[in-house]
N, C-alpha and C positions, 0 to 999 in steps of 0.2 A: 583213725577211729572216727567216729559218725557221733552223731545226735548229741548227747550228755557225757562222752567218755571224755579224759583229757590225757594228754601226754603229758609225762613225766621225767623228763631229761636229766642233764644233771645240774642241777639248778642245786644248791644248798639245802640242807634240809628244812633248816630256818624260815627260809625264802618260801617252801611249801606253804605255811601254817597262812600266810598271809595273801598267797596269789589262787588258793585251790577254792575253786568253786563248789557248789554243792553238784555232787556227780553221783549216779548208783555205781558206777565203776571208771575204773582209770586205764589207762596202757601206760605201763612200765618200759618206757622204750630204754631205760639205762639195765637193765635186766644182768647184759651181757658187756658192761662196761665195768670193772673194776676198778679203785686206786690200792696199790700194794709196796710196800719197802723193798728200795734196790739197794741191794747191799754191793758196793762197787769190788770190796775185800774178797768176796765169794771166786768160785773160779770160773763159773759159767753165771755171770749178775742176771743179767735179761731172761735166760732161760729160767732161772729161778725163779724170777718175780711172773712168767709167764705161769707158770705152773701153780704157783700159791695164786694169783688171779684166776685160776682155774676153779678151783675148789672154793671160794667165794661166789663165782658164778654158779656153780654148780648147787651150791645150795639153797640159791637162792631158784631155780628152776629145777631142780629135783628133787631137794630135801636134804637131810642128815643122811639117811641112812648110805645114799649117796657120796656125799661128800667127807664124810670122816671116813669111809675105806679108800683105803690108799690103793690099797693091790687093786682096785676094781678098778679107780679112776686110770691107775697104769696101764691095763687091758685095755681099757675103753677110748685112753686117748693118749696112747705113747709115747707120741709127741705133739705136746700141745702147742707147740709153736706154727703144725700146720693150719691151725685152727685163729689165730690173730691176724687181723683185718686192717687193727691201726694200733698204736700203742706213740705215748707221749709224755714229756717229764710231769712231772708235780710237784708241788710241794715238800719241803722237807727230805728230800732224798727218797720220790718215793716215783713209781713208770703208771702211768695211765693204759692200760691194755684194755683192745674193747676184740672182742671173739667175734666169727660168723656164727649169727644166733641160728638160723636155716642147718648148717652144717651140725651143730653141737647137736641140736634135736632130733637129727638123725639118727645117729649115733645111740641117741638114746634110747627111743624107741624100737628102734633095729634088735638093740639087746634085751626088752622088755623092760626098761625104768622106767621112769613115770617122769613127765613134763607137764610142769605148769605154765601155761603161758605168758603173754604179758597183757590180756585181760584181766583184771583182779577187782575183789571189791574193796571199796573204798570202807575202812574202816575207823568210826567217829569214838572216840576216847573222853570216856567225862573222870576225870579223877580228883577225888577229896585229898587236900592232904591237909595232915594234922602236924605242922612246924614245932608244935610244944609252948609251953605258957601262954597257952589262949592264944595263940595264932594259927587260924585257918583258913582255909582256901578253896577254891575250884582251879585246876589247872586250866590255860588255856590260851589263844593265841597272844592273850596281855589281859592283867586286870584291869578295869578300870578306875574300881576303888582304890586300887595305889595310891600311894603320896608318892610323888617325882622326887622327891628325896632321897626315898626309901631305897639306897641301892645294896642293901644286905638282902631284901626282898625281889628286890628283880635280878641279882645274880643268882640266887641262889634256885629261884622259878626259871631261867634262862639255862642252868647245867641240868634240872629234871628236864628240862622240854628236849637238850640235844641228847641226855643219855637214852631217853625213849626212842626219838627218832632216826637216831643211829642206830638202836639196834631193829628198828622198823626197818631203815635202808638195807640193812646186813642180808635180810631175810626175804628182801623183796614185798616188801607189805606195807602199801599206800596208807597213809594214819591220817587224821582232821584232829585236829583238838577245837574246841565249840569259839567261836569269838568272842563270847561271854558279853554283847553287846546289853542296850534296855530288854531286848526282845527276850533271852538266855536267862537274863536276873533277875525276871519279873515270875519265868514260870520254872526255876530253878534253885535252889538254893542246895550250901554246904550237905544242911542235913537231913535232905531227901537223898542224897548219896549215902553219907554216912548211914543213913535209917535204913537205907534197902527202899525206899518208893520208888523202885525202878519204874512202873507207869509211867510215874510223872515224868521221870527221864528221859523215857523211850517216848513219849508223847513229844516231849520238845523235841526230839532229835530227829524230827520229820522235817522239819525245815530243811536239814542237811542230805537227807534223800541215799546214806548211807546205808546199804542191806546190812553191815555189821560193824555192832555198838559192841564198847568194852567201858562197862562201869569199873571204878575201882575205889578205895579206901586207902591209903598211902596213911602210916604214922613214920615221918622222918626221923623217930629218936628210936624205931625197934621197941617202943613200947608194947604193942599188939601187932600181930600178924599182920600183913598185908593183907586186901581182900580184894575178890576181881569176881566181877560175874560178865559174861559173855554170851551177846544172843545175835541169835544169824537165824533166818527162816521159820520162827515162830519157836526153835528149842535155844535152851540154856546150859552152859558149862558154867563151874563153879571152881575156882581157882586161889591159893595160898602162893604166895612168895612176891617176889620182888622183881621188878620188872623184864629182867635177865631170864627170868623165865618165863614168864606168862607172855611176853610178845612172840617167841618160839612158839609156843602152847597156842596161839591165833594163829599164828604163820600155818603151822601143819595145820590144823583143825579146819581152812580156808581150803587147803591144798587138797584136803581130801576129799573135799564137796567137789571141785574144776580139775585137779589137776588128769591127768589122762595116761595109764599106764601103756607103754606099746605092746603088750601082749595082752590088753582085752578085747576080745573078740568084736567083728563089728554084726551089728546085729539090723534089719528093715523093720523101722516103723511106719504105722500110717498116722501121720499128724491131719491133722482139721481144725485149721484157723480159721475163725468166724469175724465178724465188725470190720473186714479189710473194703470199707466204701469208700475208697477214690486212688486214685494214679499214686499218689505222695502216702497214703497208708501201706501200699504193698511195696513200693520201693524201701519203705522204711522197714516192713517184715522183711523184706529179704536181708538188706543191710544187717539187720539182728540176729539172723539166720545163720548168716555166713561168720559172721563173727564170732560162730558159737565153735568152740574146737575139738569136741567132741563130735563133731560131723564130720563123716567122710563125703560123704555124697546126697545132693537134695533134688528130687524129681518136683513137680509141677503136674499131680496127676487128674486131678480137675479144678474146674471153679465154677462153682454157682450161688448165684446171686453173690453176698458178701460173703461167704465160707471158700477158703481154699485148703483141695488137700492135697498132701505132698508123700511121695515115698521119701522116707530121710534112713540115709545109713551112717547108725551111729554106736558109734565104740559106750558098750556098756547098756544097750537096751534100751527100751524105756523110762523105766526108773530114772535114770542118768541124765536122759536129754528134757525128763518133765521139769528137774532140777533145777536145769539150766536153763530151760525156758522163763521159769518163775524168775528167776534171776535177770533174765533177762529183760523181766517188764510186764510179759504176758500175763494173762489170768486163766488159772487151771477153771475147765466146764468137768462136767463127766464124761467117764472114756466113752468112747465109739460103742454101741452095740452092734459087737461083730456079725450078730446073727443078719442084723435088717440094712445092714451096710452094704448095695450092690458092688463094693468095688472086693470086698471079702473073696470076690470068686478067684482073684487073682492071687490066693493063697496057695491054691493046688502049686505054682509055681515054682515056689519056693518049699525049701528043704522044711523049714519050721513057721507054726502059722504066725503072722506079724502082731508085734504089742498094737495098741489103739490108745493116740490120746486126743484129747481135745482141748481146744485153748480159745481162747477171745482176744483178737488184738486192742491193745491197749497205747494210744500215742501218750509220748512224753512229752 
């Protein structure tokens, strides 16, 4: 990964909250790395735990609807053991199996399911919770109004921090919780969560340079519903339950923006990136370009002054790659006027006439 991404290994999940920078996106490179129980009693151990590390992978790069069919996963990969790369003990009686990630995707795409990569966005979690008898909180890497005494208070803030984050890892879905530093507690507090001033929220959470925030409202004693609001690209979801479900409910609702099914059709855009003035701006567009995985293929079809345009072929249209542009940094212009566009005449070519977008590069 290039510029603001960072890789994501298998580092603890704990260990995240405190080493992850402020990034708009991460690579997953543990994606295709499971840890799964070897039962040694079984009659075939290894190939068992091959196969349930399967269906973990699987989910977390294709989804449920994926991974809970069994008959399909049997079809699709027969034997999963031609597909393990490395595999090593662990903990507790349990096999580290890590798959060829290139190979699995094949596979996938080949039969038309959908692959999420391990680009993803970094997703920043502010959550209230309400402990009971006047104890409340912000979750978050550590308080620091704690009393170091208080250890009914930090174990019981340290089991919500790994039950969320585990099931973040389960699903493949990079999470921040805020550091809740001077900076955090001066233009945050309990009950602009509690209240709904999500502004105020999403105002501070600029710092962390996160495309997608998940407010929530946590009451530890089941007094009142859980509450979760969720924004990604200027819209909102609106979510009830307990964490078991709402990180699911992010996980797909992320996937459905990036992820890429292998049977949607590729389609020729004309893109026109404008502000690329110097050597290191367009080495840095391309690096963003390619990185995008909804591209099949990207032409170089002129350049004048600071604008370049580009033939880009990409699964899902335009719609799909303006997405992922936004996503990726750039800043939407207005589309092309295909009428006054000399390069328009190279539409006779092609079967269907090309979408048109425009963008302004933007360094980070």
């Amino acid at each position: 990964m290039q510029n603001k991404s960072l890789s994501l290994g298998l580092l603890p999940a704990a260990l995240l909250l405190f080493f992850l920078p402020p990034a708009a996106a991460v690579e997953v490179v543990s994606l295709y790395t499971a840890e799964v129980p070897l039962d040694a009693r079984a009659e075939n151990p290894r190939e068992d735990a091959y196969r349930m590390a399967l269906y973990d992978v699987l989910l977390r790069v294709s989804g449920p609807v994926v991974a809970n069919d069994t008959e399909l996963v049997d079809e699709l990969f027969p034997s999963p053991t031609a597909y393990v790369v490395q595999f090593s003990p662990g903990a507790d009686e349990t096999l580290i199996v890590t798959f060829d990630g290139e190979a699995v995707e094949r596979v996938l795409k080949a039969n038309g399911q959908t692959v999420w990569g391990s680009d993803r966005p970094l997703t920043l979690v502010w959550l209230a919770v309400d402990w009971g008898q006047g104890e409340r909180e912000i979750l978050g890497v550590d308080n620091p109004l704690r009393e170091e005494d208080d250890a009914r208070s930090i174990d019981r803030n340290q089991l919500l921090r790994e039950r969320i984050l585990s099931l973040a890892e389960r699903h493949g879905l990079p999470l921040l919780l805020p550091l809740l530093d001077a900076e955090d507690l001066e233009r945050v507090n309990y009950a602009d969560i509690r209240g709904g001033f999500d502004d105020v929220v999403l105002e501070a959470s600029e710092r962390y340079a996160a495309p997608s925030v998940l407010i929530g409202v946590v009451d530890a004693n089941a007094v009142r519903p859980n509450r979760w609001r969720h924004y990604l690209a200027g819209s909102q979801r609106d979510w009830r339950g307990e964490p078991e479900q709402v990180v699911p409910f992010v996980a797909e609702t992320l996937a459905a923006e990036f992820a890429v099914r292998g049977d949607i059709p590729v389609r020729s855009v004309r893109l026109a990136v404008s502000g690329v003035q110097t050597v290191d701006a367009y080495g840095d567009l391309q690096r963003r370009l390619r990185e995008i995985e909804l591209i099949e293929r990207l032409v170089v079809e002129r350049v004048e002054g600071d604008r370049i345009t580009y033939r880009v072929d990409v699964r899902g249209g335009g719609d799909r790659l303006a997405r992922a542009l936004r996503f990726a940094g750039l800043l939407e212009s207005d589309r092309l006027d295909r009428v006054d566009d000399p390069l328009s005449i190279d539409d006779s070519l092609i079967d269907q006439p090309m979408d048109s977008l425009g963008f302004f590069y933007e360094p980070r």
